[in-house]
C-alpha positions as YAML, in Angstrom:
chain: A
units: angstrom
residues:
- id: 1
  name: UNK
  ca: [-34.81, 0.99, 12.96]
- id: 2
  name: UNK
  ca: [-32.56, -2.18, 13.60]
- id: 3
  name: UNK
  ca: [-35.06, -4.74, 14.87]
- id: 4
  name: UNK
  ca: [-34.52, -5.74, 18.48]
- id: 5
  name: UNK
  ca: [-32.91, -8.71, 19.74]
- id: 6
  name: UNK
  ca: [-34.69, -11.83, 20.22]
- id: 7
  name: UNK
  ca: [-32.18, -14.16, 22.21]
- id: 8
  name: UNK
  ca: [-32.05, -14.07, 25.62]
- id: 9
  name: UNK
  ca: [-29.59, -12.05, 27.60]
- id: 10
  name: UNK
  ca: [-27.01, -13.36, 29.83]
- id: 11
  name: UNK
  ca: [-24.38, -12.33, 32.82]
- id: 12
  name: UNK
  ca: [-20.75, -13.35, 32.46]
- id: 13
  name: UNK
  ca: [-18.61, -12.40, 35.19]
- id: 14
  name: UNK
  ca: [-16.25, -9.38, 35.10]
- id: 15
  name: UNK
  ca: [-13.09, -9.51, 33.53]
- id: 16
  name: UNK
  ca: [-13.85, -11.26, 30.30]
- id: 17
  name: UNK
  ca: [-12.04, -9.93, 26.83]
- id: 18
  name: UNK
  ca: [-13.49, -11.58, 23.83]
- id: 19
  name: UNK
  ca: [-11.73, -11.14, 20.74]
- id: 20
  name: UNK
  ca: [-12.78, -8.80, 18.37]
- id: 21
  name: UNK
  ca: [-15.07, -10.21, 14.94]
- id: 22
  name: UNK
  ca: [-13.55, -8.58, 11.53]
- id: 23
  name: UNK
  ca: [-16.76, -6.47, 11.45]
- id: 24
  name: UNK
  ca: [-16.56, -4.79, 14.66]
- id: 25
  name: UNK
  ca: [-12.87, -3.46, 13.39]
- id: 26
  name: UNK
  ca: [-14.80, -1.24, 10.71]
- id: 27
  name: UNK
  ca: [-14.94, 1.08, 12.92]
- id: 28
  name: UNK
  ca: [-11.88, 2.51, 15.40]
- id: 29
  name: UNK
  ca: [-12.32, 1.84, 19.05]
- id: 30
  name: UNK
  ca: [-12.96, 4.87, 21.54]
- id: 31
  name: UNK
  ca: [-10.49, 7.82, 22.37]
- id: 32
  name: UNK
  ca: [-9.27, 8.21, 26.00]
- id: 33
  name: UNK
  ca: [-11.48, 10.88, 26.37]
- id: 34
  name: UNK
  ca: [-14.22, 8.93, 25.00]
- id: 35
  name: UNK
  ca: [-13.76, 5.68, 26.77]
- id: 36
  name: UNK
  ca: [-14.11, 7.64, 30.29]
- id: 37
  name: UNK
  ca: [-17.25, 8.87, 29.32]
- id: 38
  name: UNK
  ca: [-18.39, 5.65, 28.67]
- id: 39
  name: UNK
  ca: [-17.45, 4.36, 32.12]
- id: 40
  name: UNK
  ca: [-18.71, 7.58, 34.09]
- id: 41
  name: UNK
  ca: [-22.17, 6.71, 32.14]
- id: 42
  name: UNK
  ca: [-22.15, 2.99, 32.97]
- id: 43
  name: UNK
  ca: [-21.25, 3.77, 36.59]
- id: 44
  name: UNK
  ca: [-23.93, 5.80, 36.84]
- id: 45
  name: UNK
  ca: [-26.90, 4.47, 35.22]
- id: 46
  name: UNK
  ca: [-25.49, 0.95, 34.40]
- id: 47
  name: UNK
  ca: [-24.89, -1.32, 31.10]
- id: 48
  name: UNK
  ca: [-27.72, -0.20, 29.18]
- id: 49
  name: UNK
  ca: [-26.92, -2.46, 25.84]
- id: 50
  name: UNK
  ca: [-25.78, -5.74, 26.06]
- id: 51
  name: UNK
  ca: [-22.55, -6.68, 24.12]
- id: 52
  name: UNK
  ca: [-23.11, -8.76, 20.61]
- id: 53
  name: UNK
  ca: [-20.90, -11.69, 19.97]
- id: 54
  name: UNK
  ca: [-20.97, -13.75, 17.09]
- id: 55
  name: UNK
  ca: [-19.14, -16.63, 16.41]
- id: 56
  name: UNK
  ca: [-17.82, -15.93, 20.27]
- id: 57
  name: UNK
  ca: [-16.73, -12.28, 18.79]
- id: 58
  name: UNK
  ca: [-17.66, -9.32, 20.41]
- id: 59
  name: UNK
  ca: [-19.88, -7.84, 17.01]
- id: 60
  name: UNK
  ca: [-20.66, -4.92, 18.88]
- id: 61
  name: UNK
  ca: [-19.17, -3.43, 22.28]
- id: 62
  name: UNK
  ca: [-16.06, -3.36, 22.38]
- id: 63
  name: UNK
  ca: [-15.81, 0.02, 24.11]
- id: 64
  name: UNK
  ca: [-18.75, -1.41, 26.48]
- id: 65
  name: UNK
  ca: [-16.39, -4.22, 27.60]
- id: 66
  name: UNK
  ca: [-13.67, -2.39, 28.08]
- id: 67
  name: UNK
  ca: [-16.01, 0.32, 30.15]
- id: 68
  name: UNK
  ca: [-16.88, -2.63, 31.87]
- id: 69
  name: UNK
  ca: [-13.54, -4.30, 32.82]
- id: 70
  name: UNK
  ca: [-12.53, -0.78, 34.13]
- id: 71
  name: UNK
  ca: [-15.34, -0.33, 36.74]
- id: 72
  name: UNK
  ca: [-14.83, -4.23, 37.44]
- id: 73
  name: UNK
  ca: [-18.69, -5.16, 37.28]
- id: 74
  name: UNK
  ca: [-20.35, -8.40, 35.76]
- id: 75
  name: UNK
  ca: [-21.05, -7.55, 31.48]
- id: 76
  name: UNK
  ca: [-24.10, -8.42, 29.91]
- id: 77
  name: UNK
  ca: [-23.48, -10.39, 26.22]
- id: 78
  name: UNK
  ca: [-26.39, -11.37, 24.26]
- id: 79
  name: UNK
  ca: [-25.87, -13.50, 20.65]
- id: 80
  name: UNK
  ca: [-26.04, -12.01, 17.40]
- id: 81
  name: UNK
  ca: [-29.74, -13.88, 15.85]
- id: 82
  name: UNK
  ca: [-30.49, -11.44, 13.24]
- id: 83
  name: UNK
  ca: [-32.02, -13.04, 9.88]
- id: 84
  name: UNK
  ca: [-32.68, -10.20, 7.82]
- id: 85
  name: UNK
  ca: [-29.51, -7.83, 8.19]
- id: 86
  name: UNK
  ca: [-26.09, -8.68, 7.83]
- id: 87
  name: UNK
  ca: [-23.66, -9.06, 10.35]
- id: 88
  name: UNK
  ca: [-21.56, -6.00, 9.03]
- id: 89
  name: UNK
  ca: [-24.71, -3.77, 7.97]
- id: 90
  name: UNK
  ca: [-25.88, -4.50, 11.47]
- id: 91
  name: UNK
  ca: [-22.66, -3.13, 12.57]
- id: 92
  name: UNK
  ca: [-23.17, -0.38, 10.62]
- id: 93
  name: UNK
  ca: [-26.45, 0.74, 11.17]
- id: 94
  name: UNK
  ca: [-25.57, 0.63, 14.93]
- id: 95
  name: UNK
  ca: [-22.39, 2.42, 14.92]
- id: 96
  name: UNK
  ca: [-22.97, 5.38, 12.17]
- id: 97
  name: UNK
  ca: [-26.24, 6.22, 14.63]
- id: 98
  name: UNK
  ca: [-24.05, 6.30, 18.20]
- id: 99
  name: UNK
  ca: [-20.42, 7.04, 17.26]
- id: 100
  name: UNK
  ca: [-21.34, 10.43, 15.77]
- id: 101
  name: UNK
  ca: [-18.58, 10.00, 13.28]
- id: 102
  name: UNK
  ca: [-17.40, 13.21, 11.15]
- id: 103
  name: UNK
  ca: [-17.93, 12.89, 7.68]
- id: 104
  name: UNK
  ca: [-13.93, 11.85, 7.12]
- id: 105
  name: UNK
  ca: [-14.36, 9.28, 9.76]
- id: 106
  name: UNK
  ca: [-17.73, 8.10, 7.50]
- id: 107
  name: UNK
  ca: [-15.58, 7.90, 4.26]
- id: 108
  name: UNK
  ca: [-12.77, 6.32, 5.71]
- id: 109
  name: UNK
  ca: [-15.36, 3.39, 6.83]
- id: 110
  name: UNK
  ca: [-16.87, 3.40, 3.12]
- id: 111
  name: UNK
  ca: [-13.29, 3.02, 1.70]
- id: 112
  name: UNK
  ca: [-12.80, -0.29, 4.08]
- id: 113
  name: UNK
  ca: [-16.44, -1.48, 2.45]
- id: 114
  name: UNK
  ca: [-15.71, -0.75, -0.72]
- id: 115
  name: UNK
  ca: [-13.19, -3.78, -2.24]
- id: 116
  name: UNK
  ca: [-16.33, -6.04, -1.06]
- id: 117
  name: UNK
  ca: [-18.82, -4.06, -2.59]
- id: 118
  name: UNK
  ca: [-16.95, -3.90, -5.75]
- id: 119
  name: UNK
  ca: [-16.99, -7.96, -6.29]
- id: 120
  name: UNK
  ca: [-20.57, -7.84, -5.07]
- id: 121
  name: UNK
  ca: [-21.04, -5.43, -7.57]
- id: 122
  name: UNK
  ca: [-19.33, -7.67, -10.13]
- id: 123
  name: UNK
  ca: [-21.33, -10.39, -9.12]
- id: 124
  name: UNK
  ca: [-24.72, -8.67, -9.94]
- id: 125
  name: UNK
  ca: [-23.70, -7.61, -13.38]
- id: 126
  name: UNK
  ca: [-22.72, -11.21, -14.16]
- id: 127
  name: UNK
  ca: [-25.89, -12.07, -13.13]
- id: 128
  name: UNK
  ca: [-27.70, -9.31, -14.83]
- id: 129
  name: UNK
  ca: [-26.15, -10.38, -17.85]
- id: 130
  name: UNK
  ca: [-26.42, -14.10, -17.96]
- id: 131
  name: UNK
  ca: [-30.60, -13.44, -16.91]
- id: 132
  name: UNK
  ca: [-30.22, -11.36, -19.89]
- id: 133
  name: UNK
  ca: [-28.96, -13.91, -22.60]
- id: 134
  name: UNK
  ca: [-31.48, -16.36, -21.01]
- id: 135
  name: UNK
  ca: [-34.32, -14.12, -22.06]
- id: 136
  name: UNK
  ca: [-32.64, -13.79, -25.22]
- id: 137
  name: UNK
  ca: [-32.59, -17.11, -25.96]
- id: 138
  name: UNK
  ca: [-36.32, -17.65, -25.08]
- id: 139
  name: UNK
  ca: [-35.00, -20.29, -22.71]
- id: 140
  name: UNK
  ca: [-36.39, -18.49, -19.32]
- id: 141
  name: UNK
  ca: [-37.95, -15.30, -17.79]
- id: 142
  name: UNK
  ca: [-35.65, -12.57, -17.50]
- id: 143
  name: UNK
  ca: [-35.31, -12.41, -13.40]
- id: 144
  name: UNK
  ca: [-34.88, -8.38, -12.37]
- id: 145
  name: UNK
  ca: [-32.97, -7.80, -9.75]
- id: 146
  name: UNK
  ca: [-34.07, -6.00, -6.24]
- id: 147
  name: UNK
  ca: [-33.45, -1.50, -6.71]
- id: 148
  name: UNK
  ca: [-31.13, -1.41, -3.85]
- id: 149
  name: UNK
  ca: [-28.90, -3.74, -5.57]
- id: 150
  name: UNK
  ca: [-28.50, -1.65, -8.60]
- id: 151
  name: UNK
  ca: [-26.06, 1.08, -8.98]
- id: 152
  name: UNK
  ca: [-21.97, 1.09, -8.64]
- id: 153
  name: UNK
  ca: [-20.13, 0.09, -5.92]
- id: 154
  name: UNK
  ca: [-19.01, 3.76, -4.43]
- id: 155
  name: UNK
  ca: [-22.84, 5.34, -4.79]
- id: 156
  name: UNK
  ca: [-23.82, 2.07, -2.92]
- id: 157
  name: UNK
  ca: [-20.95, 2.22, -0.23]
- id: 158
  name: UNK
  ca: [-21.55, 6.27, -0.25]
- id: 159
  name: UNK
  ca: [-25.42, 5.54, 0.93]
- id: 160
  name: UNK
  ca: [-24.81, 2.91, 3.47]
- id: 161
  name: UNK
  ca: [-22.43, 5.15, 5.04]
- id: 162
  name: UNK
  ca: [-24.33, 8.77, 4.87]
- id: 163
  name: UNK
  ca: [-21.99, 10.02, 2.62]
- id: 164
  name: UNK
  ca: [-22.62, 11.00, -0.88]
- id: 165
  name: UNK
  ca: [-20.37, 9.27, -4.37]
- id: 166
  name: UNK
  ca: [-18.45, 13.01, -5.04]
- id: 167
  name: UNK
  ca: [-17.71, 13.07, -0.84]
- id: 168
  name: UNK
  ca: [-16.48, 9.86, -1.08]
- id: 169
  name: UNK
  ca: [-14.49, 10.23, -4.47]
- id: 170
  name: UNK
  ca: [-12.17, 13.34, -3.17]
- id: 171
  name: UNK
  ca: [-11.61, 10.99, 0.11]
- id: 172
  name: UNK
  ca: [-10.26, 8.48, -2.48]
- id: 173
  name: UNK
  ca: [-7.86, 11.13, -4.09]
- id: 174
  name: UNK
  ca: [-6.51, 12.14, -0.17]
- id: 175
  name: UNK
  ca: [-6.17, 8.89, 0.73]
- id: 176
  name: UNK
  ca: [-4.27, 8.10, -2.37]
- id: 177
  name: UNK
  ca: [-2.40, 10.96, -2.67]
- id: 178
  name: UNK
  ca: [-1.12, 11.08, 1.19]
- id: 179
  name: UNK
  ca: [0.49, 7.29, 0.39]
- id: 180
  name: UNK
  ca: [3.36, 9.50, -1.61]
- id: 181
  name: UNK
  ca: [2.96, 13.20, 0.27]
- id: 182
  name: UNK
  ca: [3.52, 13.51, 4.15]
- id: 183
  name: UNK
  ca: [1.80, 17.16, 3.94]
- id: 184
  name: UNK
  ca: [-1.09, 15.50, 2.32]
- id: 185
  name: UNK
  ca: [-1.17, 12.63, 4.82]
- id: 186
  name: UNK
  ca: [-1.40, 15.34, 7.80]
- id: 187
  name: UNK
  ca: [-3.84, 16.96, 5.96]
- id: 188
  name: UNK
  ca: [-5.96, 14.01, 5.90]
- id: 189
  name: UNK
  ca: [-4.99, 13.09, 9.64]
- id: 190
  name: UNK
  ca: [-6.62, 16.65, 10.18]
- id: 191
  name: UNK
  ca: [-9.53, 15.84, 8.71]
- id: 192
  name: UNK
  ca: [-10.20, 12.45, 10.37]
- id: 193
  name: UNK
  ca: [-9.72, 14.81, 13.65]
- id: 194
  name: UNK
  ca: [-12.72, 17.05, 12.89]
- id: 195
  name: UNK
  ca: [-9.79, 20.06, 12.88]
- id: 196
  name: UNK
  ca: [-11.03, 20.71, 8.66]
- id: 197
  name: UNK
  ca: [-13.36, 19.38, 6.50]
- id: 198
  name: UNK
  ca: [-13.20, 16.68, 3.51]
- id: 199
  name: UNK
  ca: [-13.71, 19.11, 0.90]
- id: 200
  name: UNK
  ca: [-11.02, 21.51, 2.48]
- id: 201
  name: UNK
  ca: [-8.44, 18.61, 2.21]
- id: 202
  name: UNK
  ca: [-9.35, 18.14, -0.97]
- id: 203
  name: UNK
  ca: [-9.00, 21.64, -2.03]
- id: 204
  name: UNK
  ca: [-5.46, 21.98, -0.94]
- id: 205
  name: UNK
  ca: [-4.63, 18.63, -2.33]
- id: 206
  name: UNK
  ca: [-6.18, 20.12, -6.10]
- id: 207
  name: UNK
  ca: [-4.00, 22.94, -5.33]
- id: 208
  name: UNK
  ca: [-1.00, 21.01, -4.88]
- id: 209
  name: UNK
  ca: [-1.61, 18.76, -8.07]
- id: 210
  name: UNK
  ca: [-2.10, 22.13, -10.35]
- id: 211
  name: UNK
  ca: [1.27, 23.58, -8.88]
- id: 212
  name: UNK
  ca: [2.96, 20.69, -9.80]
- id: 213
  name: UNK
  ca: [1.55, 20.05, -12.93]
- id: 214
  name: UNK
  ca: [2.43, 23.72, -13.93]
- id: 215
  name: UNK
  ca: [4.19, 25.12, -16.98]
- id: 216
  name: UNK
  ca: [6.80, 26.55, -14.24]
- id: 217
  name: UNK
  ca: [7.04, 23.43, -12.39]
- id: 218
  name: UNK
  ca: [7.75, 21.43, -15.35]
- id: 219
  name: UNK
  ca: [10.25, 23.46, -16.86]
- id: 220
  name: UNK
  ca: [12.20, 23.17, -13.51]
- id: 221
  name: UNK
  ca: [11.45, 19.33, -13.93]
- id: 222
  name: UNK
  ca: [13.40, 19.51, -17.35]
- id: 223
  name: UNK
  ca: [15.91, 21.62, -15.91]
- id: 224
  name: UNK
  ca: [16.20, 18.94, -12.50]
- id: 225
  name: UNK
  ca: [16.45, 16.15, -14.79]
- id: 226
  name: UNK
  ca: [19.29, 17.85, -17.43]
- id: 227
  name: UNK
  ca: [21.20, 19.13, -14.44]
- id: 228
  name: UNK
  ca: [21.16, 15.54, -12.83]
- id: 229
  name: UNK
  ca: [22.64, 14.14, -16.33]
- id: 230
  name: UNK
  ca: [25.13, 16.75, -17.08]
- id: 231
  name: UNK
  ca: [26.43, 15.45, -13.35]
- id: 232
  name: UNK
  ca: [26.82, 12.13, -14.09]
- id: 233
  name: UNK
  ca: [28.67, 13.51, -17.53]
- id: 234
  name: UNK
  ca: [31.32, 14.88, -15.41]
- id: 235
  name: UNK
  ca: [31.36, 12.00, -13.00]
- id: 236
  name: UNK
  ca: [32.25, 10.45, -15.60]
- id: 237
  name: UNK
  ca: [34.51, 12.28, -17.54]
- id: 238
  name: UNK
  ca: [36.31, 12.97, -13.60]
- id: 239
  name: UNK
  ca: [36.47, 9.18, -13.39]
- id: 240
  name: UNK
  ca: [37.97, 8.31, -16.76]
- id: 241
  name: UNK
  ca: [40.55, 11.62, -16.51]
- id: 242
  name: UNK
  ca: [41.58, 9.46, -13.39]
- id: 243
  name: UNK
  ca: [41.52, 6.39, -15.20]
- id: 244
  name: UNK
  ca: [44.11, 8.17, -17.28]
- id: 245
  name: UNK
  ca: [46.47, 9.40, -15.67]
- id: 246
  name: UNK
  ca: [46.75, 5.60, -13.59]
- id: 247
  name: UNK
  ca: [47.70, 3.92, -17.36]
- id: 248
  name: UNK
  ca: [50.36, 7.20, -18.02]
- id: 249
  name: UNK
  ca: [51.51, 6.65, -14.39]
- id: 250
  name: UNK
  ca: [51.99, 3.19, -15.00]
- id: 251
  name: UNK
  ca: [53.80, 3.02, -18.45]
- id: 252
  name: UNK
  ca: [56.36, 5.79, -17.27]
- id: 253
  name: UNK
  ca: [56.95, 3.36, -14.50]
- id: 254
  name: UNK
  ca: [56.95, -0.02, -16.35]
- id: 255
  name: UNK
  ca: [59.16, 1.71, -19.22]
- id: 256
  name: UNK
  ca: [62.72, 0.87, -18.34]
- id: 257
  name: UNK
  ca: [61.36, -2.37, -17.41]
- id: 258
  name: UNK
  ca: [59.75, -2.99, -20.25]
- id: 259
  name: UNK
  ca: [62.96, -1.55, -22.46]
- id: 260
  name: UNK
  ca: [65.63, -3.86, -20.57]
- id: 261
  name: UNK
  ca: [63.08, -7.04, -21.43]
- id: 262
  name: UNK
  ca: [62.84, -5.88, -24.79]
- id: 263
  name: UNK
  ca: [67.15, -5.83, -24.78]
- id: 264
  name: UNK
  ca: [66.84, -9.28, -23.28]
- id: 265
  name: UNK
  ca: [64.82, -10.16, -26.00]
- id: 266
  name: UNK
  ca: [66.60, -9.09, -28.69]
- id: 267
  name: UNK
  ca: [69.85, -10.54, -27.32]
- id: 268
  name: UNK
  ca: [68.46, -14.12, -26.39]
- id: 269
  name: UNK
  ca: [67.25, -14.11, -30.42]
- id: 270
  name: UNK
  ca: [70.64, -12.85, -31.65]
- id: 271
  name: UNK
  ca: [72.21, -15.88, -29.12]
- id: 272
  name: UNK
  ca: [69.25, -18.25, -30.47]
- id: 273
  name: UNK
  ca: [70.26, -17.47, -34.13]
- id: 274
  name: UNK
  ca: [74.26, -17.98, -33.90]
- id: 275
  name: UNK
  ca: [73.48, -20.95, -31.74]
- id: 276
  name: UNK
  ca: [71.30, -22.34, -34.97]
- id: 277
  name: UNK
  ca: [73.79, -21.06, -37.80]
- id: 278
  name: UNK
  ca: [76.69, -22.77, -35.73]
- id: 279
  name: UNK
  ca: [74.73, -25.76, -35.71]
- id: 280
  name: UNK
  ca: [73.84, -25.85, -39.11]
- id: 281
  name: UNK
  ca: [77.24, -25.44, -40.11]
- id: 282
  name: UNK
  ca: [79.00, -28.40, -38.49]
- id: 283
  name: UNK
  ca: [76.30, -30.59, -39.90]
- id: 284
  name: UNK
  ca: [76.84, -29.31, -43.63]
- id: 285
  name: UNK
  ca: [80.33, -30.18, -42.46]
- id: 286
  name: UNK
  ca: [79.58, -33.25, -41.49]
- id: 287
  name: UNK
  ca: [77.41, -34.49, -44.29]
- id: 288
  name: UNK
  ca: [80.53, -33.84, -47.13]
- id: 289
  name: UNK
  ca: [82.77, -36.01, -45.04]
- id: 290
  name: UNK
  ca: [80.34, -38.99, -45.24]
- id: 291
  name: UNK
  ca: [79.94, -38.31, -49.05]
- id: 292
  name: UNK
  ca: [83.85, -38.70, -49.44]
...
């Protein structure tokens, strides 16, 4: 059992909203349905467990608060002075125990723990191995490190959250696999709901996968992908067929023009030439008279 707190309890009047600490955001806050239960309960027998802040964050009790604000009563706080558990284990412990969360709820938490476990996990081989090489060396004592740190990150995750490694494996696959399918990601939205179960979802995603990965399916792939080229063929071909006919239209427009500058042509060299011959003959002309 979580050890009970130690610090003295305190009144703060009504109305107060602390923000929320990172760890308190593990979990989601209550439904409608849920939160009035809350406040029918606290109206009726009072604010049993004070609200945890550290850091002036509401740790735990956030649904309390807001129970609280509705009924318009003073809330109890108390500050988080807990040596041996962690702010976020505390959090967990807590939560897991009163929430009642469905076992898709529970693996959605452990996939939220998980990046941090994996670097802790990192950091305990590194350390395993360096202890390691020390007693190697004969330098030191090899130093072992405690059983509950041992073990990979998703069997670690999987026990802090009271679900198992293979539960919380096919809640990776959903989770994955609903980022690209919308059927999958109202599958999984079913399964956070309570309406089917983790290993349901999973099920009809495996399904899915198989039928896709199918001789059939892939042949219709192949047959998708040749009809999408032979498409752009005949875009193509429709484009330079175009194309065509605009150069044809063009030169049987341009060609009288181009045959009258062509006639131009011809007649400013014939011009050009007599001009020359003309003027090459007057000064042959010229040239015997000075030689007389």
């Amino acid at each position: 059992m979580i050890e009970q707190m130690s610090i003295e309890e305190y009144l703060i009047e009504k109305m107060n909203n602390y923000e929320e600490h990172k760890h308190a955001k593990l979990f989601p806050l209550m439904t409608d349905g849920e939160l009035s239960e809350l406040v029918e309960d606290i109206e009726r027998n009072g604010q049993l467990n004070p609200i945890v802040l550290l850091d002036g964050k509401i740790l735990d009790g956030r649904n309390r608060q807001k129970a609280c604000n509705i009924l318009g009563i003073k809330v109890r706080y108390t500050t988080y002075n807990k040596k041996k558990i962690k702010p976020r284990d505390y959090v967990i412990a807590e939560n897991l125990v009163r929430r009642h969360l469905n076992m898709a709820q529970k693996c959605e938490l452990a996939l939220k723990l998980l990046p941090e476990e994996k670097i802790n996990a990192q950091i305990r081989r590194e350390i395993g191995q360096k202890n390691g090489r020390i007693s190697q060396n004969g330098k030191g004592s090899k130093k072992t490190i405690p059983k509950n740190k041992k073990g990979k990150a998703l069997e670690t995750i999987a026990k802090k959250t009271d679900t198992s490694a293979s539960t919380l494996y096919k809640w990776q696959c959903i989770t994955e696999k609903a980022l690209e399918d919308n059927k999958i990601s109202e599958l999984k939205q079913k399964a956070l709901n309570g309406d089917i179960s983790v290993n349901r979802a999973y099920t009809s995603v495996e399904k899915k996968e198989k039928e896709l990965n199918s001789p059939k399916n892939k042949l219709s792939g192949v047959e998708k992908e040749y009809e999408k080229h032979i498409g752009n063929l005949e875009r193509a071909l429709k484009n330079i067929r175009q194309a065509y006919k605009i150069v044809d239209t063009t030169m049987n427009i341009m060609s009288p023009q181009i045959k009258k500058i062509t006639n131009l042509l011809k007649r400013i060299r014939v011009e050009f030439d007599n001009h020359q011959f003309a003027k090459l003959g007057e000064f042959k002309k010229t040239k015997k008279g000075s030689e007389k």
